[in-house]
N, C-alpha and C positions, 0 to 999 in steps of 0.2 A: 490436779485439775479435775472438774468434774461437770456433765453432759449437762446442759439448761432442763429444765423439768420440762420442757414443750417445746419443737420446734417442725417445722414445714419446707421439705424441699419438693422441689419439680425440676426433671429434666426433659429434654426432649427423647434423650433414650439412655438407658440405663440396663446394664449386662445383668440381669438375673438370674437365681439357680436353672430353669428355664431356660435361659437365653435372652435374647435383644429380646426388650417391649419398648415400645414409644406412648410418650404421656404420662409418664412416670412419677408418680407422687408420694414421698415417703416420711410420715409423720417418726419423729424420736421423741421419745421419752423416757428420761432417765437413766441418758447415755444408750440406751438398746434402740432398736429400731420396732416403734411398737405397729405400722400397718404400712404397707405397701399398695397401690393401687396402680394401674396402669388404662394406658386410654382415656385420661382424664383430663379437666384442664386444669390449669393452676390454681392452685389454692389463693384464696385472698393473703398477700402479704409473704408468700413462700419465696425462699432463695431459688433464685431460678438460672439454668444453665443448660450445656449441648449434652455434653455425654461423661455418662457415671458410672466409675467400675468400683467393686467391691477393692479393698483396700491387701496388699501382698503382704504375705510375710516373710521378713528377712530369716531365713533358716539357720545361721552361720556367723556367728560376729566376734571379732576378736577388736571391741572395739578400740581400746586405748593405741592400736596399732595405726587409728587415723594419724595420729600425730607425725609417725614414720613417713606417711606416703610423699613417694620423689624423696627421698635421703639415700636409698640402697642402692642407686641405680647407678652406680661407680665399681668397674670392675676391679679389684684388687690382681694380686696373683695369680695367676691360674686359670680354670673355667670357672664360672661364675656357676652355683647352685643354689638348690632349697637349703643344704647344710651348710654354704658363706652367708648364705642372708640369714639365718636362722643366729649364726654368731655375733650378727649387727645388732638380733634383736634383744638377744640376751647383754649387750653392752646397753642399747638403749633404756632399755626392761630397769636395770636397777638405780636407775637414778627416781623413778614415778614414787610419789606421792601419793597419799588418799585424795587431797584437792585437786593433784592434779591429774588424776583418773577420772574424778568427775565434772573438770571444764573439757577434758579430750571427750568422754562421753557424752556427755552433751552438745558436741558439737557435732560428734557421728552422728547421735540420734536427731536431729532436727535435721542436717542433710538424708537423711530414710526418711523425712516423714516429705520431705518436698521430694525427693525422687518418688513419692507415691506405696512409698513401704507404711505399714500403721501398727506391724508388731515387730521384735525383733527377736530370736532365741540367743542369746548371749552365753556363749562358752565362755566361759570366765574363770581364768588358773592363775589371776597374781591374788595372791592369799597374804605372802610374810611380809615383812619388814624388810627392809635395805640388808639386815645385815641374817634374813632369813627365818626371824624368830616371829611366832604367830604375834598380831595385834592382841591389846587387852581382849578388842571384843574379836573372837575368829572370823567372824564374818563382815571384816570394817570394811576393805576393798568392794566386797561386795553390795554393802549396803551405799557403799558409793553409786555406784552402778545401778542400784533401787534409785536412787537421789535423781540422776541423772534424768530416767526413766517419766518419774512425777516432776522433774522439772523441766522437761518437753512434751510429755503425756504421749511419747510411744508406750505401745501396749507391751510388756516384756515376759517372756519365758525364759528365765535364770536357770543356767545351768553350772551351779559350782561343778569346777574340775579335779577331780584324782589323779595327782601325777607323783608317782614315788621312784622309780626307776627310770635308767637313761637308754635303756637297753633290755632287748631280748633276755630271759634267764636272770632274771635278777640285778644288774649292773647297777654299780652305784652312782647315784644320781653328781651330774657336773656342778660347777660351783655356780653356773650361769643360770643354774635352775632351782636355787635354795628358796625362791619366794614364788614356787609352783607349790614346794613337796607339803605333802601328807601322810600321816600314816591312818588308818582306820579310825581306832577313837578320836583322833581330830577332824577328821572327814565327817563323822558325826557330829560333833559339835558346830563344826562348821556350816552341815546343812539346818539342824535346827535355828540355829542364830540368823541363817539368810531367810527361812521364814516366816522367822519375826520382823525383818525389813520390812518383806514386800506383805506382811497382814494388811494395811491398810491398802496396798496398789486396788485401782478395777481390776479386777481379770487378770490379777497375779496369777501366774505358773511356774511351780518348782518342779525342776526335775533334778537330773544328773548326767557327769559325763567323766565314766574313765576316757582318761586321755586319748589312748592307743595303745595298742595290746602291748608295743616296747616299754609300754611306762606303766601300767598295772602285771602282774603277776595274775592266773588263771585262780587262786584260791583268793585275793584281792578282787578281782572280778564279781565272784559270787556271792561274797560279805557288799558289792556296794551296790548288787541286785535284790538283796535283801533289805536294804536299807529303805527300800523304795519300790514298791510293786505295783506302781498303777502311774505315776507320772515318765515323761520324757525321757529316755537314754541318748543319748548319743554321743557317739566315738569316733574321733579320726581314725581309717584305715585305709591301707595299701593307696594310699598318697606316692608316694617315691618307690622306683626300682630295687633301692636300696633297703629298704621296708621287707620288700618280698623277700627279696635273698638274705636277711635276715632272721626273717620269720621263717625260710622255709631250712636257714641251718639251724635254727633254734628246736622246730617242733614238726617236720619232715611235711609240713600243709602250708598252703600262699594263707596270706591275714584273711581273707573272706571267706576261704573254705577252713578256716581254725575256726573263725567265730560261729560259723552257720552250724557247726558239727557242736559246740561245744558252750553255747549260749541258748537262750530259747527267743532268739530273734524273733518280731512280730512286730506287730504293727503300730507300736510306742518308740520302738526304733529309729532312729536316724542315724546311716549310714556317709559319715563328711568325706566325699571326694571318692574311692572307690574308683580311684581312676585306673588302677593296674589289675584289673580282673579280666577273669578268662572268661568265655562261652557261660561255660556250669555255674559258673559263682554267680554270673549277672542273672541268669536264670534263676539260680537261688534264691537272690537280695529278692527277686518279683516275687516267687512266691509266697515268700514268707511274709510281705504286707507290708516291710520296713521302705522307708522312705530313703532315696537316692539324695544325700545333700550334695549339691552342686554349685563348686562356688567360678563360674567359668574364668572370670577378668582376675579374678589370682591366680587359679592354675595355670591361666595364660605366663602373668607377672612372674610366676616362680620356676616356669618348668617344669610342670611337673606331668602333663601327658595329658589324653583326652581319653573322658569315659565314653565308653559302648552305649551315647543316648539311642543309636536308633533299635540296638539288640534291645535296650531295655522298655523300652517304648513295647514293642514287638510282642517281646513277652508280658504285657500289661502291668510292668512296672511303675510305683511311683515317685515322683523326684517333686525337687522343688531347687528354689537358686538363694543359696547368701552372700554377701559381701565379704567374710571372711578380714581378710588383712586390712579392708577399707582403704587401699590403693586407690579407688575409686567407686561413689555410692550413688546407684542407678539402678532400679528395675529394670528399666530398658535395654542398655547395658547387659547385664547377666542374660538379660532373653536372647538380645540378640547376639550376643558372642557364643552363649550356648547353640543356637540354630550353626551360627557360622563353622563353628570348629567341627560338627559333624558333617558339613558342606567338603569341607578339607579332608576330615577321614576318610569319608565313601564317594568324593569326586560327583556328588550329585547334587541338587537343590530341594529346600520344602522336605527335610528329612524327620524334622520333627513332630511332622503333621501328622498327630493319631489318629486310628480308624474312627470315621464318622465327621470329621472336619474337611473343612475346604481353606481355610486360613492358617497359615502358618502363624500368624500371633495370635487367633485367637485359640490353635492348641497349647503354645507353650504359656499362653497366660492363666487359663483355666487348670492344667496341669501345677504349673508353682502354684497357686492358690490352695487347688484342694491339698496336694504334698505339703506346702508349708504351714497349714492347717493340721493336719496329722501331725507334723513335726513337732508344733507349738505346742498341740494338746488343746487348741481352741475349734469352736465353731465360724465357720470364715460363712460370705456372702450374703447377698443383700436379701436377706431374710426376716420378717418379725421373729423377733424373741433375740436374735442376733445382738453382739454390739451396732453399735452405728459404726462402722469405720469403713470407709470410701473417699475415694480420688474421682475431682472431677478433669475432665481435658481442655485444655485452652479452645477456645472456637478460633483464637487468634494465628494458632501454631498448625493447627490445623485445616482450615478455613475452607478445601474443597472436598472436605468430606464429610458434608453437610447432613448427608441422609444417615451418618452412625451407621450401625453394626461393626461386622469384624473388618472393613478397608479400616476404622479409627484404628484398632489394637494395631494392623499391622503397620501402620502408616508411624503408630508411638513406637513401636519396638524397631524397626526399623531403618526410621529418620534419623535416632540417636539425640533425641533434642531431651534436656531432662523435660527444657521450661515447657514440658507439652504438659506437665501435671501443673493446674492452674489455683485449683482448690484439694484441701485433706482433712477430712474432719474425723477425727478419732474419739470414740466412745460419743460420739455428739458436738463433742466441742471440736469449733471451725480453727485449727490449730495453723494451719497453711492459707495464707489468702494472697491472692496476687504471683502465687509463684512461691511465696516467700516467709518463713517461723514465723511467727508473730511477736517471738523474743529473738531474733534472732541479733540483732544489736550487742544486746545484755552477753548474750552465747558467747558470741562472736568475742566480743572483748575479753572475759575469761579466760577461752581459748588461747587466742594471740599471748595473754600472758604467760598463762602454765607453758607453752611453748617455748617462747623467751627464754624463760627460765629451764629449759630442761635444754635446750642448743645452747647456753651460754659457755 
């Protein structure tokens, strides 16, 4: 998909790097946003609406795992955890397909771009074959996931994953994981050939992601930081209790204070979930510039604990929110179950609200913004030179919050309503209209099949 050579919008008010302006006029061209005006009146012929926010980035996406959501949620034997759901996943995991990675992904990616998300960072670890042996091309899976991407026009930062290990110390990898593994020169080949995929995407982003420190080795690590010195890292860590007390009989340090000690963490980083750190560590993760990924409505989903948002807030940390397992795919959603679960931690309200704000939605929206921006490796907001990518708000869904500014955000984050996002336009192109993909029929029906076909 690609941006009209010329187009004309007007809002009544529109969040920019600045803050609210009202009278908001912003000409694109050529998928960017080439001049912004405010206090104006509408242009002759311009798309016109109430209120316009720069467009989120999903930080976290494991997307083929839409297909799962509501199947796990049957307790078998025992207590239910992150390591029974994780054996559902790896029984579901080997039946996919290359086609049907890419009707499940595109079906995530058009519900992100109507929940208001316009880029995604895509963790992506199904590499092999059924039976674990690489595709002809290494990078077939993945260039699925490209497909997916230009065949709904979310913006995407591809992150192939390194997983060779099932465990702390070397452990050899389980049967349920033969279409994660890699070893180094196929790692490489692997990232080259993904980008050659996305060569032709807009505002294709390659980075990379060891899995988690149980699944790369410390001399693995620094071969796949070398592979790559300037685009995206990012790594699941100290997720689960069980993480820690593994990590910490493995290497005598918790996973955040191994990595912080023994990586050169900064601010290309993103850190996925970080939920079991202590005081020092979160103190850490802030100064060092790396980005807090926070995926709340799966941590929720899986049990897995709640991070220290307001310690890291505090210390001038930065975060952002992804959808992760795609349980459920909402900006809203992630903002507000993020506020909520630090409400539960500290017994208080409005905890999210960083120094300088008075809205608790308009700090945790400008926060995922700029964090998932950093995370992506893009330029986020409604700026010239910018992509064009912006959500606008239903006047419908919202209707007494007439005058915009921050009651809109918190009125979106808060109500829990998706359909509050009414338009999405990505790189230029009006990709959401009505609430609703524009392919979303076409999506939809794909979907429904590879499904079929993989529950039959």
């Amino acid at each position: 998909m690609a941006g009209k050579s010329s187009e004309h919008l007007w809002f009544d008010h529109a969040l920019l790097p600045s803050g609210w302006a009202s009278g908001v006029a912003i000409t694109i061209e050529g998928g960017l946003i080439a001049a912004v005006s405010v206090d104006v009146a509408p242009p002759s012929g311009a798309v016109r609406g109430r209120s316009l926010l720069p467009g989120l980035t999903n930080l976290h996406s494991h997307a083929f795992q839409r297909a799962m959501s509501g199947l796990t949620e049957v307790r078998g034997n025992g207590q239910g955890s992150f390591w029974s759901w994780r054996n559902l996943l790896y029984r579901f995991v080997s039946r996919i397909g290359p086609e049907d990675i890419h009707a499940i992904t595109a079906m995530a990616y058009a519900e992100m771009l109507e929940a208001g998300f316009t880029r995604v960072c895509e963790f992506h670890y199904v590499h092999n074959d059924q039976s674990g042996q690489r595709y002809a091309d290494p990078a077939e899976m993945a260039g699925q996931v490209v497909r997916a991407a230009g065949d709904t026009g979310l913006g995407l930062t591809l992150l192939p994953v390194f997983y060779a290990h099932s465990g702390f110390g070397e452990q050899p990898p389980m049967d349920g994981q033969k279409r994660f593994l890699s070893d180094l020169e196929g790692f490489a080949a692997l990232l080259e050939a993904a980008r050659k995929h996305g060569a032709n995407q807009p505002d294709f982003v390659l980075g990379l992601a060891p899995h988690s420190l149980r699944a790369v080795t410390p001399a693995e690590l620094k071969a796949l930081l070398g592979m790559d010195k300037a685009g995206p890292v990012h790594i699941h860590i100290a997720e689960q209790e069980k993480e820690v007390e593994d990590c910490l009989a493995w290497s005598g340090a918790r996973p955040v204070e191994w990595l912080l000690h023994n990586a050169d963490v900064g601010p290309r980083w993103c850190l996925v979930h970080a939920t079991h750190t202590n005081d020092r560590e979160i103190h850490g993760i802030a100064k060092t510039g790396a980005v807090a990924g926070l995926c709340p409505v799966t941590e929720a989903n899986l049990g897995d604990g709640l991070f220290d948002g307001h310690a890291f807030v505090s210390y001038g940390g930065h975060y952002g929110v992804g959808t992760d397992s795609n349980v459920s795919i909402s900006a809203a959603d992630e903002l507000r179950m993020l506020e909520y679960s630090q409400r539960f931690k500290t017994l208080s309200r409005n905890v999210m609200t960083g120094e300088g704000y008075a809205s608790t939605g308009r700090s945790l929206f400008e926060h995922a913004l700029s964090g998932g921006g950093r995370a992506a490796g893009i330029a986020v907001g409604l700026a010239p030179g910018n992509p064009a990518d912006m959500a606008a708000l239903s006047a419908a869904v919202l209707p007494e919050v007439a005058d915009g500014g921050d009651r809109v955000l918190d009125a979106w984050v808060f109500r829990g309503k998706n359909q509050a996002i009414s338009d999405v336009w990505r790189r230029g192109d009006h990709i959401v209209q009505g609430g609703q993909h524009i392919h979303r029929p076409s999506i939809e029906a794909r979907y429904k099949a590879a499904l079929g076909k993989l529950l039959a």
